[in-house]
PASEBA-1860 file (N, C-alpha, C; in nm, 3 decimals):
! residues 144
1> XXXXXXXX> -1.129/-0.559/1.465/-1.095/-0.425/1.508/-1.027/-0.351/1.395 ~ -1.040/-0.210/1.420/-0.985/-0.110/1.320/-0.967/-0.023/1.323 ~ -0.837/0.055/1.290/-0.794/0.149/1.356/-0.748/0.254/1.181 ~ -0.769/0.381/1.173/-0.703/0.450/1.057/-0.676/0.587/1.104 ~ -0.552/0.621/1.009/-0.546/0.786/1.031/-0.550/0.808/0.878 ~ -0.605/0.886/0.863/-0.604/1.015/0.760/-0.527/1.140/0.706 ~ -0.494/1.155/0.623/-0.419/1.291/0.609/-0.474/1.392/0.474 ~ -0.475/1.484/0.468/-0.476/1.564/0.347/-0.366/1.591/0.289
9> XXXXXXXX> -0.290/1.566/0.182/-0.182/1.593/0.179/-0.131/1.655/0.004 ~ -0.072/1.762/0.023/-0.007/1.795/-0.142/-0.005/1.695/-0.263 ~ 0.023/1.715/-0.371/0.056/1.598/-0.455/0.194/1.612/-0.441 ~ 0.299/1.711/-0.413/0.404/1.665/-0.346/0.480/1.583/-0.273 ~ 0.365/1.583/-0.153/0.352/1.505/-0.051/0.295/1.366/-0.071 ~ 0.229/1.332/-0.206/0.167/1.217/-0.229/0.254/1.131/-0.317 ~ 0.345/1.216/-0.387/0.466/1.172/-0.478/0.570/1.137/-0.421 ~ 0.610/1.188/-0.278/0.716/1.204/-0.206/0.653/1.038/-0.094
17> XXXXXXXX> 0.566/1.007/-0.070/0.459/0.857/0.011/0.507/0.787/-0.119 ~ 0.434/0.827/-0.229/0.439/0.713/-0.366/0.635/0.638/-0.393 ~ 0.700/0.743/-0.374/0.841/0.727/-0.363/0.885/0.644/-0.272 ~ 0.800/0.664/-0.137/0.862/0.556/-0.039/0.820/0.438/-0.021 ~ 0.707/0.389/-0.064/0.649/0.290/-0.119/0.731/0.228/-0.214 ~ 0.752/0.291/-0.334/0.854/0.247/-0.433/0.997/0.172/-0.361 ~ 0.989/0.266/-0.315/1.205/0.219/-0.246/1.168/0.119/-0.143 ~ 1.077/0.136/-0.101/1.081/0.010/0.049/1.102/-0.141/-0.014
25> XXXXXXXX> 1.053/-0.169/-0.183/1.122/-0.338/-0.187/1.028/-0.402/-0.168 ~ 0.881/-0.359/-0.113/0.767/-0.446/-0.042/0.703/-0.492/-0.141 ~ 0.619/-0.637/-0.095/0.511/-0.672/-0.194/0.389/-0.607/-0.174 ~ 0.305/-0.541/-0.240/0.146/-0.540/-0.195/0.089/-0.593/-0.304 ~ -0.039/-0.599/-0.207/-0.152/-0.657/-0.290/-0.228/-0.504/-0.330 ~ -0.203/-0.466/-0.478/-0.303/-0.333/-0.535/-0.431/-0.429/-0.533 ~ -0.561/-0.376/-0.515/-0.673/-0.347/-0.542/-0.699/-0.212/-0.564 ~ -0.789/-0.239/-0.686/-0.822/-0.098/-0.747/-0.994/-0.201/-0.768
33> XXXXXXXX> -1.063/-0.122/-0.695/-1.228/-0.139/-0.744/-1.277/-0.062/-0.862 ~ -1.335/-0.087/-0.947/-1.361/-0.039/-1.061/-1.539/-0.021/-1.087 ~ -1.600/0.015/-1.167/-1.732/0.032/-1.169/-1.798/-0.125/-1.248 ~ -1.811/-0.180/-1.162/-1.851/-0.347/-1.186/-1.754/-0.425/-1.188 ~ -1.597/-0.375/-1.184/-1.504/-0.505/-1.139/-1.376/-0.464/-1.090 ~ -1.339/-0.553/-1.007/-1.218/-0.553/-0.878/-1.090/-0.571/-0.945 ~ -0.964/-0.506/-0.972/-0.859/-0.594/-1.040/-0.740/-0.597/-0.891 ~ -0.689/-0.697/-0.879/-0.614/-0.763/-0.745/-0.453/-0.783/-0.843
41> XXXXXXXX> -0.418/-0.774/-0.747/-0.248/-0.799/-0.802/-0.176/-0.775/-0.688 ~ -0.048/-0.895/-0.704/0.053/-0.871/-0.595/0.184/-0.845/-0.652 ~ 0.228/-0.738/-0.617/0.373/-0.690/-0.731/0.430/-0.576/-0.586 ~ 0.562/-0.602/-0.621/0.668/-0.482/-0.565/0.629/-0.340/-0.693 ~ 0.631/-0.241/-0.614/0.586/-0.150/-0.697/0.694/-0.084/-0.797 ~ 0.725/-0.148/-0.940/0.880/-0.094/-0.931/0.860/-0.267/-0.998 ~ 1.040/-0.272/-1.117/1.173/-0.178/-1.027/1.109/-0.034/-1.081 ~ 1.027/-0.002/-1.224/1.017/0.064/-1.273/0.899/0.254/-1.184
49> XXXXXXXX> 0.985/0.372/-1.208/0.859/0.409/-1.148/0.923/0.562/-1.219 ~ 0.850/0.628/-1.277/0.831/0.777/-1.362/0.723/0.817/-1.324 ~ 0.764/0.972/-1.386/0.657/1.079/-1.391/0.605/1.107/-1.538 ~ 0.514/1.159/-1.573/0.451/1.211/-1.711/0.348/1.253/-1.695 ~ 0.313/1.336/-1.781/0.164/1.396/-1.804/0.071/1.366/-1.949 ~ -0.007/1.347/-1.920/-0.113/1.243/-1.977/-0.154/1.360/-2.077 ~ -0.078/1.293/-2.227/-0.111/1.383/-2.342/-0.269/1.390/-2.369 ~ -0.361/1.304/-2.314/-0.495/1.370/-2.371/-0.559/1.438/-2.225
57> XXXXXXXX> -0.548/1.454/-2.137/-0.598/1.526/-2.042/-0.456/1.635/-1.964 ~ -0.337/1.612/-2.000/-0.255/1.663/-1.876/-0.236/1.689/-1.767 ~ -0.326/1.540/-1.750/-0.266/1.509/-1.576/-0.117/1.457/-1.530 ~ -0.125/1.494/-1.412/0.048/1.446/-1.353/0.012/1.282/-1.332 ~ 0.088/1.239/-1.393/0.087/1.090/-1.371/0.225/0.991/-1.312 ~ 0.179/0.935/-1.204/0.314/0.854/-1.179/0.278/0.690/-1.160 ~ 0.377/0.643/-1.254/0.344/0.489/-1.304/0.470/0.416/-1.243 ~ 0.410/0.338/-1.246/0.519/0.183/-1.176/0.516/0.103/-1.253
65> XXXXXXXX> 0.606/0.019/-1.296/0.596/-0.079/-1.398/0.664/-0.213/-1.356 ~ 0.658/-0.316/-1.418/0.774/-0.397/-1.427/0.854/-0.368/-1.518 ~ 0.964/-0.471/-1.569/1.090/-0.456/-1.611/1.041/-0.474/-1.723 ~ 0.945/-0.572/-1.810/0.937/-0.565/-1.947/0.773/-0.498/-1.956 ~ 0.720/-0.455/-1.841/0.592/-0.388/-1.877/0.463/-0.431/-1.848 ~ 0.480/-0.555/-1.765/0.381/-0.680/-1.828/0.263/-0.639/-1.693 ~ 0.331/-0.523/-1.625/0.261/-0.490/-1.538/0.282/-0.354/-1.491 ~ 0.183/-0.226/-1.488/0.141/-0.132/-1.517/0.060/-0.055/-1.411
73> XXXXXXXX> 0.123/0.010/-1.351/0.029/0.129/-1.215/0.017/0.256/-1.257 ~ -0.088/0.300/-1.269/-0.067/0.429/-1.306/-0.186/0.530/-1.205 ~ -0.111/0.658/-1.135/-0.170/0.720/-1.050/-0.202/0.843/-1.105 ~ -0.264/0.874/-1.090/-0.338/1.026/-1.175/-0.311/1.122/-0.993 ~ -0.236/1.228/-0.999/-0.121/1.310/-0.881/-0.276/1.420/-0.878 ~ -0.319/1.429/-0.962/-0.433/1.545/-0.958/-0.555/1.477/-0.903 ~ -0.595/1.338/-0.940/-0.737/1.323/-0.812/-0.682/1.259/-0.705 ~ -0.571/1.218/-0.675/-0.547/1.143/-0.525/-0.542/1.274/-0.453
81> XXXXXXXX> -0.620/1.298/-0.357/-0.616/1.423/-0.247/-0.573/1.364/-0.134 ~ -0.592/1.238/-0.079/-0.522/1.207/0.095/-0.456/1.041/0.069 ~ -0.380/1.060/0.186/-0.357/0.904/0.247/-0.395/0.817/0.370 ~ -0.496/0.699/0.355/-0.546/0.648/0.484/-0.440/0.561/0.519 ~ -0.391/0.472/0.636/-0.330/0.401/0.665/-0.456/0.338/0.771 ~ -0.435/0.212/0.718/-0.543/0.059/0.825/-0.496/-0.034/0.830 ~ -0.528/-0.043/0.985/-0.481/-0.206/1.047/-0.604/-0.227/1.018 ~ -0.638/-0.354/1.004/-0.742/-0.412/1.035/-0.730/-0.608/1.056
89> XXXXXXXX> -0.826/-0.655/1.164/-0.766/-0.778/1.186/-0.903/-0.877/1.144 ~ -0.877/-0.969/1.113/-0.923/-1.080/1.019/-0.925/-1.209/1.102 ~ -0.994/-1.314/1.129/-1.017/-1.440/1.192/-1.016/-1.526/1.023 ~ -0.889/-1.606/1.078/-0.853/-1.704/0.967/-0.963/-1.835/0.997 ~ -0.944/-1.883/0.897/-1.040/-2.060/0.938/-0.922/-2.154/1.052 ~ -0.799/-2.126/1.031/-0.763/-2.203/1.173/-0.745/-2.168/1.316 ~ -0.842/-2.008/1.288/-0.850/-1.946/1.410/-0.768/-1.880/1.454 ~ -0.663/-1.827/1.364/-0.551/-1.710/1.397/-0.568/-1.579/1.345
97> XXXXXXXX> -0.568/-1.486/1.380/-0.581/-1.297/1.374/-0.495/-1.303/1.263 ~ -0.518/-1.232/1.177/-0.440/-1.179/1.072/-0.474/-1.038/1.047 ~ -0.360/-0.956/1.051/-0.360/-0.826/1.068/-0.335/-0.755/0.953 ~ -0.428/-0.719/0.856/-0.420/-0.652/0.715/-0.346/-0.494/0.734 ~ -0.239/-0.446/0.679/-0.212/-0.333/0.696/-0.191/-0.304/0.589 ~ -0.294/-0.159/0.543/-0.360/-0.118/0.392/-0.323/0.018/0.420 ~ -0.238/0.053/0.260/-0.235/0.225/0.232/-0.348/0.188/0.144 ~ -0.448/0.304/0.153/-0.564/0.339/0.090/-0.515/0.519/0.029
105> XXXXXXXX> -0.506/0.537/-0.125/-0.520/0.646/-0.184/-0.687/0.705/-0.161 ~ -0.667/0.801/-0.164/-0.816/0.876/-0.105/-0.843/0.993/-0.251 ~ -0.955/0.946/-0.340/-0.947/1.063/-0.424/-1.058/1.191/-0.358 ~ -1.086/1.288/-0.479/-1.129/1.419/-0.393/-1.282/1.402/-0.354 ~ -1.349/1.291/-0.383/-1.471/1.263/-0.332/-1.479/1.168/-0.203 ~ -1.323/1.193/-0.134/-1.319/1.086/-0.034/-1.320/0.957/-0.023 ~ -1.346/0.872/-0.176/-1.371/0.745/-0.168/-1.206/0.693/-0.177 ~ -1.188/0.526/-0.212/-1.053/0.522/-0.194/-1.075/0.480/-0.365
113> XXXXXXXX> -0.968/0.529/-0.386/-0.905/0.521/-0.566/-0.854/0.363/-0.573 ~ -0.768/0.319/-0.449/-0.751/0.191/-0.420/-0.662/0.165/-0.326 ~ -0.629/0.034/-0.298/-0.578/-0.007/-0.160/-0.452/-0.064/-0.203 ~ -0.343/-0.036/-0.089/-0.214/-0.116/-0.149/-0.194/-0.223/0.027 ~ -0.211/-0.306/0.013/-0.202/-0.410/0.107/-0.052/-0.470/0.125 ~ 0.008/-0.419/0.246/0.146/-0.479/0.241/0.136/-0.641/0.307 ~ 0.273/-0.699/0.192/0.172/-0.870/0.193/0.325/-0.922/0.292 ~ 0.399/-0.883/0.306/0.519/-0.895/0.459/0.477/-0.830/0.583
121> XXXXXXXX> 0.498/-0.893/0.645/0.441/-0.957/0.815/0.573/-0.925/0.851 ~ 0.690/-0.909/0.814/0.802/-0.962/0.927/0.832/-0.770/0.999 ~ 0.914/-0.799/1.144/0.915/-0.720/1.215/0.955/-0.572/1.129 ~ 1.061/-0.562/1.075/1.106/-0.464/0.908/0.975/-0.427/0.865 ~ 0.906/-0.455/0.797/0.777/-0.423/0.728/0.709/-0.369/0.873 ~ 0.653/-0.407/0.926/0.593/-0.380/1.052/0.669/-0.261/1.134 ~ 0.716/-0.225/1.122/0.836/-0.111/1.146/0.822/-0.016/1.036 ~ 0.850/-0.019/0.931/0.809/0.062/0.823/0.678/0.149/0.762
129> XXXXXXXX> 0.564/0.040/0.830/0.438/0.047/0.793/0.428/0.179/0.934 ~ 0.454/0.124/1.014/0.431/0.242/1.127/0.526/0.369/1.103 ~ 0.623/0.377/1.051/0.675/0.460/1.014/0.589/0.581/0.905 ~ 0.605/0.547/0.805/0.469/0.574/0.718/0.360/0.651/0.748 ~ 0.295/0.533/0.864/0.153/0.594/0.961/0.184/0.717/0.999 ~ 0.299/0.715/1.095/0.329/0.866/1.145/0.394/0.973/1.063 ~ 0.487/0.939/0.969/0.541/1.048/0.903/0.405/1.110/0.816 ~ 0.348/1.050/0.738/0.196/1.097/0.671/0.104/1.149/0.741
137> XXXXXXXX> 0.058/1.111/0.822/-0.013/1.119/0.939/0.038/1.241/1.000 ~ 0.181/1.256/1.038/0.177/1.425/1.062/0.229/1.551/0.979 ~ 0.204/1.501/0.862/0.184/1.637/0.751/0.090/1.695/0.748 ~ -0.022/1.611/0.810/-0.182/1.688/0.797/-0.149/1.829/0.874 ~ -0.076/1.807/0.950/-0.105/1.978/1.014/0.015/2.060/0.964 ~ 0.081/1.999/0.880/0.185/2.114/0.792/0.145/2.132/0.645 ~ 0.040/2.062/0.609/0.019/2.091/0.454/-0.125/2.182/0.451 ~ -0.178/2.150/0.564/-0.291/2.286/0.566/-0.280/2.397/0.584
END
């Protein structure tokens, strides 16, 4: 089963999500699909996280880092246009539901730029994640 909401939202509004992501402390799993290959990683987003604009194009860029660098996010604020939020549930091999709950960046061709998979289960995260759902989820009708 699968359930998502959608939003259109400012890059304000996408910096101001990217921020709370940052502060929440959570692990995800980034996937970013690429044109012939997948790169997977599980990192707290952070501690490191700035703004800059990208001296050969001058895009708004907001990056996450680790502490010595060794790991590197970088969001381009000008093609992310929305935020999806998905449950989706999974049949393990010992026969237990596992419930994937994915922020998906949405660039302006609608596809997803990539997925941030929160990798905590406990009631906190699960509380947060729904939090999220709804606060994003109802900007769509204040940012249009």
């Amino acid at each position: 089963s699968s359930s998502s909401s959608s939003s259109s939202l400012s890059s304000e509004s996408i910096n101001s999500f990217l921020e709370e992501m940052h502060n929440s402390g959570y692990e995800f799993r980034v996937v970013v699909v690429g044109n012939g290959a997948i790169l997977e990683s599980t990192e707290v987003l952070g501690p490191v996280m700035k703004s800059s604009t990208s001296p050969k194009t001058g895009a708004e860029l907001i990056t996450f880092a680790s502490s010595d660098s060794s790991f590197e996010f970088h969001v381009n604020l000008d093609k992310i246009k929305n935020v999806s939020f998905v449950e989706s549930s999974r049949s393990m091999p010992n026969g237990e539901e596992k419930v994937l709950r994915i922020c998906r960046l949405i660039n302006s061709e609608g596809a997803s730029a990539c997925s941030l998979i929160l990798t905590d289960s406990s009631s906190d995260s699960l509380e947060w994640f729904g939090q999220m759902k709804k606060k994003f989820g109802e900007e769509l009708a204040s940012s249009q």
